[in-house]
Short mmCIF file of the C-alpha atoms (twelve columns), coordinates in Angstrom:
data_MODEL
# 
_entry.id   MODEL 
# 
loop_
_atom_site.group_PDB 
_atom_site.id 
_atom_site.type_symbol 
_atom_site.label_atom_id 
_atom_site.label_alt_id 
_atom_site.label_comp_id 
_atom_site.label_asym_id 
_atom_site.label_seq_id 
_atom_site.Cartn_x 
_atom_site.Cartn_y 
_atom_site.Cartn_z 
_atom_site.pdbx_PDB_model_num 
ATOM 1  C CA . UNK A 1  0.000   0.000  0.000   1 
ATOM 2  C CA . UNK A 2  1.453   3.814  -0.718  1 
ATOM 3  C CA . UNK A 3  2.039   6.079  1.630   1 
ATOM 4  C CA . UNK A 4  -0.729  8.728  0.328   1 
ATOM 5  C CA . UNK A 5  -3.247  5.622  0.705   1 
ATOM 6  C CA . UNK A 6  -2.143  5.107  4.110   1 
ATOM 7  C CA . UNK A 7  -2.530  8.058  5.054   1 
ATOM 8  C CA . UNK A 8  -6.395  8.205  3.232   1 
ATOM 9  C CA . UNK A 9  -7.178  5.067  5.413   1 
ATOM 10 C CA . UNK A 10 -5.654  6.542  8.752   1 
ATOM 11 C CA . UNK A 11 -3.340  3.913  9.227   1 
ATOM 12 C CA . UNK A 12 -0.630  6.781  9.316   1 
ATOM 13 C CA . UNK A 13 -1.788  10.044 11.654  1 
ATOM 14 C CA . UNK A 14 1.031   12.947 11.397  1 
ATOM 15 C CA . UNK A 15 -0.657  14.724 14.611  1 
ATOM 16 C CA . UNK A 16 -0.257  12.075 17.001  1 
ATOM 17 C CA . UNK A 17 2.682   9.543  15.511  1 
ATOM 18 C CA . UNK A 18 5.535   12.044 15.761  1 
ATOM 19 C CA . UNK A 19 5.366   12.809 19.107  1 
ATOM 20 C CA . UNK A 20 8.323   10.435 20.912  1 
ATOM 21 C CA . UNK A 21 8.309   10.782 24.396  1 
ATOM 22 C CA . UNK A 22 12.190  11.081 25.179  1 
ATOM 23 C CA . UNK A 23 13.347  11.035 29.264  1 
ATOM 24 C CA . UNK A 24 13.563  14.669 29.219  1 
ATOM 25 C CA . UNK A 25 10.328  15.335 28.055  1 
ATOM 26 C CA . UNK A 26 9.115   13.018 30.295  1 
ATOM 27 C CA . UNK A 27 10.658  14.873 32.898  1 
ATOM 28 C CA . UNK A 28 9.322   18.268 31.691  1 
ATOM 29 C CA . UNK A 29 6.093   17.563 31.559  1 
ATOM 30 C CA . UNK A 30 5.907   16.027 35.370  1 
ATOM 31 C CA . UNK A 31 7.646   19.363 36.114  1 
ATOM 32 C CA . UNK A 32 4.846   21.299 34.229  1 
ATOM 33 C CA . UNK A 33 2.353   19.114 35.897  1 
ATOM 34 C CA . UNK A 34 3.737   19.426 39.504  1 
ATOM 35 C CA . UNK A 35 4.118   23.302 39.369  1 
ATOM 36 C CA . UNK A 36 0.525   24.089 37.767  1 
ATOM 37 C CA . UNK A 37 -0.966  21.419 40.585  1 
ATOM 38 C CA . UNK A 38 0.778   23.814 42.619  1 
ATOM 39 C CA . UNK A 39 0.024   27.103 41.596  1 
ATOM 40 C CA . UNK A 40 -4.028  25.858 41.545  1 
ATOM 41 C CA . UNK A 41 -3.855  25.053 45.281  1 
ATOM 42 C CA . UNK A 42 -2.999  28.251 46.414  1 
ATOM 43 C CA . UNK A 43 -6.185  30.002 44.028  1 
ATOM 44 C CA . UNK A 44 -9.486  30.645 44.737  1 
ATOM 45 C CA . UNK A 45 -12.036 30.055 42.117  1 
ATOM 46 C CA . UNK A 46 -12.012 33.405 40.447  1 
ATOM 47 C CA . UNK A 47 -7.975  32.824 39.975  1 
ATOM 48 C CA . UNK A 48 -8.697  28.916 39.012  1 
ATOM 49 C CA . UNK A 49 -11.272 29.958 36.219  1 
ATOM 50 C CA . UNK A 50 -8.657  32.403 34.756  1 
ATOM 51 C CA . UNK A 51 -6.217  29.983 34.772  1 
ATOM 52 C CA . UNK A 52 -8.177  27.518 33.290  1 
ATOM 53 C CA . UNK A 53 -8.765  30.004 30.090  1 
ATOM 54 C CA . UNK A 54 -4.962  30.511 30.017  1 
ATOM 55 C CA . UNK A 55 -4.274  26.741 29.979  1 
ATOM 56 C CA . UNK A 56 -7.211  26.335 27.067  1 
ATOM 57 C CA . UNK A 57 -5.651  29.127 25.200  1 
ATOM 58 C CA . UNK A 58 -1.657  27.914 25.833  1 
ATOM 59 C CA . UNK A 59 -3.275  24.737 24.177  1 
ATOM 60 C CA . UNK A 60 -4.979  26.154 21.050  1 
ATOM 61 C CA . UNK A 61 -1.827  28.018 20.637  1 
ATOM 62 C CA . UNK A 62 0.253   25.010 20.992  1 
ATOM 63 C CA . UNK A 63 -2.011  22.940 18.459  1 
ATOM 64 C CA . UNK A 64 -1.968  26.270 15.953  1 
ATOM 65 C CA . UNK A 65 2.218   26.284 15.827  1 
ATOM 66 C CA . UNK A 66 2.330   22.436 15.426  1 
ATOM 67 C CA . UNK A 67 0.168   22.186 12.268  1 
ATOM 68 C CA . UNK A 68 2.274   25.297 11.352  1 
ATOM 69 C CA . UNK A 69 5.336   23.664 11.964  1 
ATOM 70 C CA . UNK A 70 4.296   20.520 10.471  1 
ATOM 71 C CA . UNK A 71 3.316   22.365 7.051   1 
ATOM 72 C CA . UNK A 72 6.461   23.585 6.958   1 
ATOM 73 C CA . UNK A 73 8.307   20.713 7.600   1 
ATOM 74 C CA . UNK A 74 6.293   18.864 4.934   1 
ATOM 75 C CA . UNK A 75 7.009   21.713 2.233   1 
ATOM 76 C CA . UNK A 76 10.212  21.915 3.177   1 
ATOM 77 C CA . UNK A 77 10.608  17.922 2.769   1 
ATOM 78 C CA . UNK A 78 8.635   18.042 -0.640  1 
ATOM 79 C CA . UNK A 79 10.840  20.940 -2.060  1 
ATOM 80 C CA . UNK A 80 14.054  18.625 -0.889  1 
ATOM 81 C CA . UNK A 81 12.852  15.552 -2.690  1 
ATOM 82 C CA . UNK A 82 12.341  17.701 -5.798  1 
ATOM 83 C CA . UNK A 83 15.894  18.988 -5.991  1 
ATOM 84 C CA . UNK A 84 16.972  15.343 -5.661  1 
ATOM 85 C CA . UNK A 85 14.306  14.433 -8.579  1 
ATOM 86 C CA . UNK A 86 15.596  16.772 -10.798 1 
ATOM 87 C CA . UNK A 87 19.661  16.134 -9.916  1 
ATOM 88 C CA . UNK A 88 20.707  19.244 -8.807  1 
ATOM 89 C CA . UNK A 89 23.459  20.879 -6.891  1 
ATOM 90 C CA . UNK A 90 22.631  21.758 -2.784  1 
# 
């Protein structure tokens, strides 16, 4: 099967399959984690609702510069392959 009809059939997902969870990431996250668990103990409600917009917003930002990055990445790729196609000189 090609790529482009694996992709069509969803056996290959860009969004989620390039995401390898290293040690260090690992390790930032549970830091991330343990200071926002934090930080929300010590709020009252008012402060927890505002931080709960700032997390949703951090996120949609997040997902925003990944599909960004990944469209890039892809053109970037595709424009490689094409000097390779076409023989020339980097």
């Amino acid at each position: 099967m090609t790529v482009l009809n694996e992709l069509w059939y969803g056996n290959i997902s860009p969004n989620s399959d390039c995401r390898i969870a290293t040690k260090e990431t690992k390790e930032l996250i549970g830091y991330i984690a343990t200071h926002h668990d934090n930080l929300s103990a010590t709020l009252d409600e008012k402060q927890k609702d505002i931080l709960q917009r700032f997390d949703d917003c951090w996120s949609e930002l997040s997902e925003i510069n990944e599909r960004e990055i990944f469209t890039y990445a892809f053109r970037l790729g595709a424009r490689i392959m094409l000097e390779v196609l076409r023989g020339e000189d980097v």
